[in-house]
C-alpha positions as CSV (number, residue, x, y, z in Angstrom):
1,X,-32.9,11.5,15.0
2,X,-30.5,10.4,12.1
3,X,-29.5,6.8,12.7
4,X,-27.3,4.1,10.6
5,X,-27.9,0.5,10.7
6,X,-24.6,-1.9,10.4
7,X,-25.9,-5.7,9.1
8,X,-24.5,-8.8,9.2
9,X,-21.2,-8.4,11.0
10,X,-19.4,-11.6,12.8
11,X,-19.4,-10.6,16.2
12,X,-22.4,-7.8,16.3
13,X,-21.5,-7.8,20.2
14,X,-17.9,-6.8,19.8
15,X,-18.3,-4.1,17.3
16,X,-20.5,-2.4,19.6
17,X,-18.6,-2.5,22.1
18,X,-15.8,-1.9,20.6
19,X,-17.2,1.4,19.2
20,X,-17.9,2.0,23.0
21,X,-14.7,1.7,24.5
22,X,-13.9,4.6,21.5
23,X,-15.9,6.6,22.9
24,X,-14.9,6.3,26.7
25,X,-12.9,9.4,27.1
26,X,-15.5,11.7,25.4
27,X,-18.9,12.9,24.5
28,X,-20.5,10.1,22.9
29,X,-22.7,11.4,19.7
30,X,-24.1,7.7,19.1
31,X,-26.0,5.2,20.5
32,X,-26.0,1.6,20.0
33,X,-28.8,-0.6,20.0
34,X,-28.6,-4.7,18.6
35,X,-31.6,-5.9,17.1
36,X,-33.3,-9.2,19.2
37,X,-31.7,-11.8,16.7
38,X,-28.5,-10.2,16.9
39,X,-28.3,-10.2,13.0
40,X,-27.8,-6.3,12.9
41,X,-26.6,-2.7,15.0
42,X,-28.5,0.5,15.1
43,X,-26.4,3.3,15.1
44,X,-28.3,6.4,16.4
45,X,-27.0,9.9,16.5
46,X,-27.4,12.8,18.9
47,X,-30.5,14.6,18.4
48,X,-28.3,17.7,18.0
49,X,-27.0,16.2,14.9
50,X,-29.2,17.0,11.7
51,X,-28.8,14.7,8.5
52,X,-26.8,16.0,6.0
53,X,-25.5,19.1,8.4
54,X,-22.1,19.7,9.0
55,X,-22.1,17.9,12.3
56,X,-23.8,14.8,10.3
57,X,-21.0,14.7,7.7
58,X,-17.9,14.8,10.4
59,X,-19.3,12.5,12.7
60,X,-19.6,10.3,9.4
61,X,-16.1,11.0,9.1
62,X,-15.6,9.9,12.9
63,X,-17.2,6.9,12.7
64,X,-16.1,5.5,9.4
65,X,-12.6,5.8,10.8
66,X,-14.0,3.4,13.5
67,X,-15.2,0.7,11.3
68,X,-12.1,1.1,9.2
69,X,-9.9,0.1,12.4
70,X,-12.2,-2.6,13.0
71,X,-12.0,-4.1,10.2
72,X,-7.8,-3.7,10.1
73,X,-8.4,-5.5,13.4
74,X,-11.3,-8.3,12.9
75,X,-11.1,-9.1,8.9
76,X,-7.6,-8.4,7.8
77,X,-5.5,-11.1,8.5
78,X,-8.9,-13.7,7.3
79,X,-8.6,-11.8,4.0
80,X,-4.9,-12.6,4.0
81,X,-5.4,-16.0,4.5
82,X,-8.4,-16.2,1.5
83,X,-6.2,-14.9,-0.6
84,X,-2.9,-16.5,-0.1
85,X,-5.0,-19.6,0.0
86,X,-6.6,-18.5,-3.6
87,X,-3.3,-17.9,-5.2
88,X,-1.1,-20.6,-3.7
89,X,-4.1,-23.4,-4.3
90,X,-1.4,-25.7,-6.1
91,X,1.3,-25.1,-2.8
92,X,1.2,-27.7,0.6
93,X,-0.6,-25.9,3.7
94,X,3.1,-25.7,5.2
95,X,4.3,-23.5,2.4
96,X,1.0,-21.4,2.7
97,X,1.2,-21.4,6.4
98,X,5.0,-20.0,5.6
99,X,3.9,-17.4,3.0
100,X,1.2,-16.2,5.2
101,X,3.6,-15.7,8.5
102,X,6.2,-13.8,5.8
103,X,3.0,-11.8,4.8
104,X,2.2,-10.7,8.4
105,X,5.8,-9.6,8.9
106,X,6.0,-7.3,5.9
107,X,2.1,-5.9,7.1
108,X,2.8,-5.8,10.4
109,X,7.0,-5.5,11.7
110,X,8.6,-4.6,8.6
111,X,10.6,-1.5,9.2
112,X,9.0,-0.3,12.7
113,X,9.9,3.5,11.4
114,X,7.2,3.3,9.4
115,X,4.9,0.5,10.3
116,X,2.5,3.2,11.3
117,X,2.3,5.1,7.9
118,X,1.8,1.2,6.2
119,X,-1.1,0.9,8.6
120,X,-2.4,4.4,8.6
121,X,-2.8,3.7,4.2
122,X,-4.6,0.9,4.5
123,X,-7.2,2.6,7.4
124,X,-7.2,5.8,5.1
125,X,-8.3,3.4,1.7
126,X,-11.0,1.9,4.0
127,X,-12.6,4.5,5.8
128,X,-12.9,6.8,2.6
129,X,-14.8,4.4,0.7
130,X,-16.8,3.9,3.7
131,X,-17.8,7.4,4.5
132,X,-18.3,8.0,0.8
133,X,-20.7,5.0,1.4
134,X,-22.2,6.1,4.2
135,X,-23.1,9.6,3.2
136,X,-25.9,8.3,0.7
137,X,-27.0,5.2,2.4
138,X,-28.3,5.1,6.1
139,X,-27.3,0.9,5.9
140,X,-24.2,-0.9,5.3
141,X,-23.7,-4.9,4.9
142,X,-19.8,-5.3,6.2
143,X,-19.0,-8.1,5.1
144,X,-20.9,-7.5,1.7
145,X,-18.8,-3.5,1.9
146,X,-15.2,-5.5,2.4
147,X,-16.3,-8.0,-0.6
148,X,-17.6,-5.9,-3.4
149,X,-16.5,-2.0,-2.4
150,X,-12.6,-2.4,-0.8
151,X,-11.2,-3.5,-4.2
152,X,-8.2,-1.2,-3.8
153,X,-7.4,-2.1,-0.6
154,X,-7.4,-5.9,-1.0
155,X,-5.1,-5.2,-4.1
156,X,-2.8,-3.7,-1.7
157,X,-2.6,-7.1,0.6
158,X,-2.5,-9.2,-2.7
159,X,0.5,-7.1,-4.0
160,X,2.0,-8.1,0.0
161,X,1.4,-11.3,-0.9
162,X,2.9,-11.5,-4.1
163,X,6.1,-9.7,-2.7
164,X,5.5,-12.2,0.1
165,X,5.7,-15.1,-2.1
166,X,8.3,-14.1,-4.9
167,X,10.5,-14.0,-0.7
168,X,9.1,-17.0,0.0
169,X,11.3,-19.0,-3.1
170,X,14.2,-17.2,-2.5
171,X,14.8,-18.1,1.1
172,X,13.8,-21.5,-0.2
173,X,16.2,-21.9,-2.6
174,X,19.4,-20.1,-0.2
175,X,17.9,-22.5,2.2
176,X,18.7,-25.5,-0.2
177,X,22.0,-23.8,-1.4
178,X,22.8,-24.1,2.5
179,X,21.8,-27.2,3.3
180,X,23.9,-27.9,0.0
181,X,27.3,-26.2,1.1
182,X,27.0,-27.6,4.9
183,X,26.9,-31.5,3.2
184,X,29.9,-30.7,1.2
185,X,31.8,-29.3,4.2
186,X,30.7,-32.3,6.6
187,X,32.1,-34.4,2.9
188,X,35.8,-32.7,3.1
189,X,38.8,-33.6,4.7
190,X,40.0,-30.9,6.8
191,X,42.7,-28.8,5.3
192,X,43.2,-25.8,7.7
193,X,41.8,-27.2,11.1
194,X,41.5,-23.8,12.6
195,X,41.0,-20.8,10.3
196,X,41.5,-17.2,11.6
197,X,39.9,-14.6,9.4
198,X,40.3,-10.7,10.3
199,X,37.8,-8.5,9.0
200,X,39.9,-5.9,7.4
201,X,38.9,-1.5,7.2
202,X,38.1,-1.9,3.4
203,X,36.3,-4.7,3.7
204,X,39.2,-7.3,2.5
205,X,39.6,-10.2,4.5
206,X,43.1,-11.7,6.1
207,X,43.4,-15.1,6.8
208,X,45.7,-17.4,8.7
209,X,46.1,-21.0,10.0
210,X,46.8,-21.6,13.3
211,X,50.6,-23.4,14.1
212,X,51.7,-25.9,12.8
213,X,48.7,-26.1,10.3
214,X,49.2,-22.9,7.5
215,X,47.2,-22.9,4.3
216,X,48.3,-25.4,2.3
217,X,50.9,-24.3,-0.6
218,X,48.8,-25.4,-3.4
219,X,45.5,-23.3,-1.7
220,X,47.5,-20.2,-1.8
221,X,48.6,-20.9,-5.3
222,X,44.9,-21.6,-6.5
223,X,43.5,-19.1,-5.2
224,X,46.2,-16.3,-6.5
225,X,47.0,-15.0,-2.9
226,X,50.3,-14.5,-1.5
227,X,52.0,-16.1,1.4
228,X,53.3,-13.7,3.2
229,X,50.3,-11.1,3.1
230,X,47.2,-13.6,2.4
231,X,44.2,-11.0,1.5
232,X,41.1,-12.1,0.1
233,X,38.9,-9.5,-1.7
234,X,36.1,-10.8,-3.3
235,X,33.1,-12.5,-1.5
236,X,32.5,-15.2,-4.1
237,X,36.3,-16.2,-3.3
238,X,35.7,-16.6,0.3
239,X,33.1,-18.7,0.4
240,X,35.3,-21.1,-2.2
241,X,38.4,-20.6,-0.2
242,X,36.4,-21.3,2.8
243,X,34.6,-24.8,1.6
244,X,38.3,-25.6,0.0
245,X,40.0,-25.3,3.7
246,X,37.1,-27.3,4.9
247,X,37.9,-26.0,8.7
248,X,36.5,-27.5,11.8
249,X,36.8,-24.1,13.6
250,X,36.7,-20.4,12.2
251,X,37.9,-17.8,14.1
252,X,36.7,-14.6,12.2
253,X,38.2,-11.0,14.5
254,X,36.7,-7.7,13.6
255,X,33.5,-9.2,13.5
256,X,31.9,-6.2,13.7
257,X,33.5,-4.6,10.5
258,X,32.1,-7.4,8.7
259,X,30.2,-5.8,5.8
260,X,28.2,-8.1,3.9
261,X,26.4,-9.6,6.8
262,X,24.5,-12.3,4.7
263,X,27.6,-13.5,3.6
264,X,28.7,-13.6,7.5
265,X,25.4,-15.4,8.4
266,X,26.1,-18.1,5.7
267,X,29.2,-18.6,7.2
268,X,27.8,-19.1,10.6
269,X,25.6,-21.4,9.6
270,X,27.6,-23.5,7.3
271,X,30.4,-24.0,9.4
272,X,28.5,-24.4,13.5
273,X,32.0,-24.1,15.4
274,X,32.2,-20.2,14.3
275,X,34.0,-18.4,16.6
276,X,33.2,-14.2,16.2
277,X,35.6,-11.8,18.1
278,X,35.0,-8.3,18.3
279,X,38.4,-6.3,18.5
């Protein structure tokens, strides 16, 4: 009777019976027996199943899938963390901690269309290298098989984490860019108390004090808009009108039609009495 013999794993006990709950809902070609110091599992097939048969190689096949799952499940994100903590030695553990949780997004909720197929790759590197392994050696060290035998698949999570961290410094630095624009608003004297800005089809955007307080004369002028029909265009501008009318309250209609929705976010966050009307 062909058996295989899995060493060394964490949690010998929950492997098992993990590849026991697999099995619940149909014919079980394996049995599972741990050793008395709990150090190692015995895999051992049906005695239908001849080494080296066709049965033998597919239930390979069956059961390297397994232990590629498992390890998705019980090793990943402890790889993760090695390796964010190996390439960000010189960063505080809050920075890491924030790295690591950008990481997890990008592995695990990024784009639910195709989380699966980002999941499915990294089961698919594992499991081939595993029943590759596994059909010339009756043993397997796991922890020893994710070291020294999974190269391309911990390149894949080091590339995440490179993404992860090159996202990282750039929500940093809008982050300090925020902070930045919110003390030079709370600096200003209020120009335009209340501000009304309508979202306009092309993208353009309208705005309008509220009576008796217009835009001031030399505001208009500055920024090369025209009294009576006071469009803004660009993006850039709107911020810089907006910090220049310093207003305690924004009314901004059409919200919806709003395009560049980071640039509506900044605004929401910069100025907190933000008023968004859907019309």
């Amino acid at each position: 009777m062909p058996s295989l013999r899995v060493d060394y794993v964490k949690d010998i006990k929950g492997l098992a019976c993990y590849l026991e709950k697999k099995f619940e809902n149909a014919r079980n070609p394996f049995r599972f027996k741990i050793s008395q110091d709990e150090n190692c599992l015995t895999i051992m097939f049906d005695g239908c199943i001849r080494k080296k048969g066709r049965k033998y190689l597919v239930t390979i096949n069956r059961l390297s899938e397994m232990l590629a799952d498992y390890i998705l499940k019980s090793y990943e994100k402890n790889i993760l963390e090695k390796i964010i903590s190996r390439i960000c030695s010189g960063l505080s553990k809050k920075d890491r901690d924030e790295i690591y949780r950008i990481a997890c997004i990008r592995l695990y909720k990024r784009n639910e269309d195709n989380l699966g197929d980002l999941i499915d790759h990294r089961r698919k590197l594992i499991s081939n290298k595993i029943s590759e392994y596994l059909k010339s050696s009756d043993k397997i060290t796991l922890e020893g098989f994710i070291t020294f035998r999974l190269g391309e698949y911990v390149k894949t999570l080091e590339t995440e984490v490179e993404r992860s961290i090159r996202q990282f410094f750039v929500e940093k630095q809008y982050e300090e860019y925020i902070n930045l624009l919110s003390t030079f608003v709370r600096m200003q004297v209020p120009r335009v108390p209340e501000l009304h800005v309508f979202v306009q089809n092309n993208g353009s955007y309208k705005v309008e004090g509220s009576k008796p307080f217009e835009i001031p004369d030399d505001i208009i002028e500055g920024f090369g808009i025209h009294a009576s029909n006071p469009i803004i265009d660009d993006d850039d501008f709107m911020i810089g009108f907006l910090l220049t009318c310093a207003p305690i309250r924004i009314f901004i209609h059409n919200a919806a039609c709003f395009r560049n929705k980071e640039l509506l976010n900044t605004i929401r966050i910069i100025f907190s009495e933000c008023v968004l009307l859907s019309e």
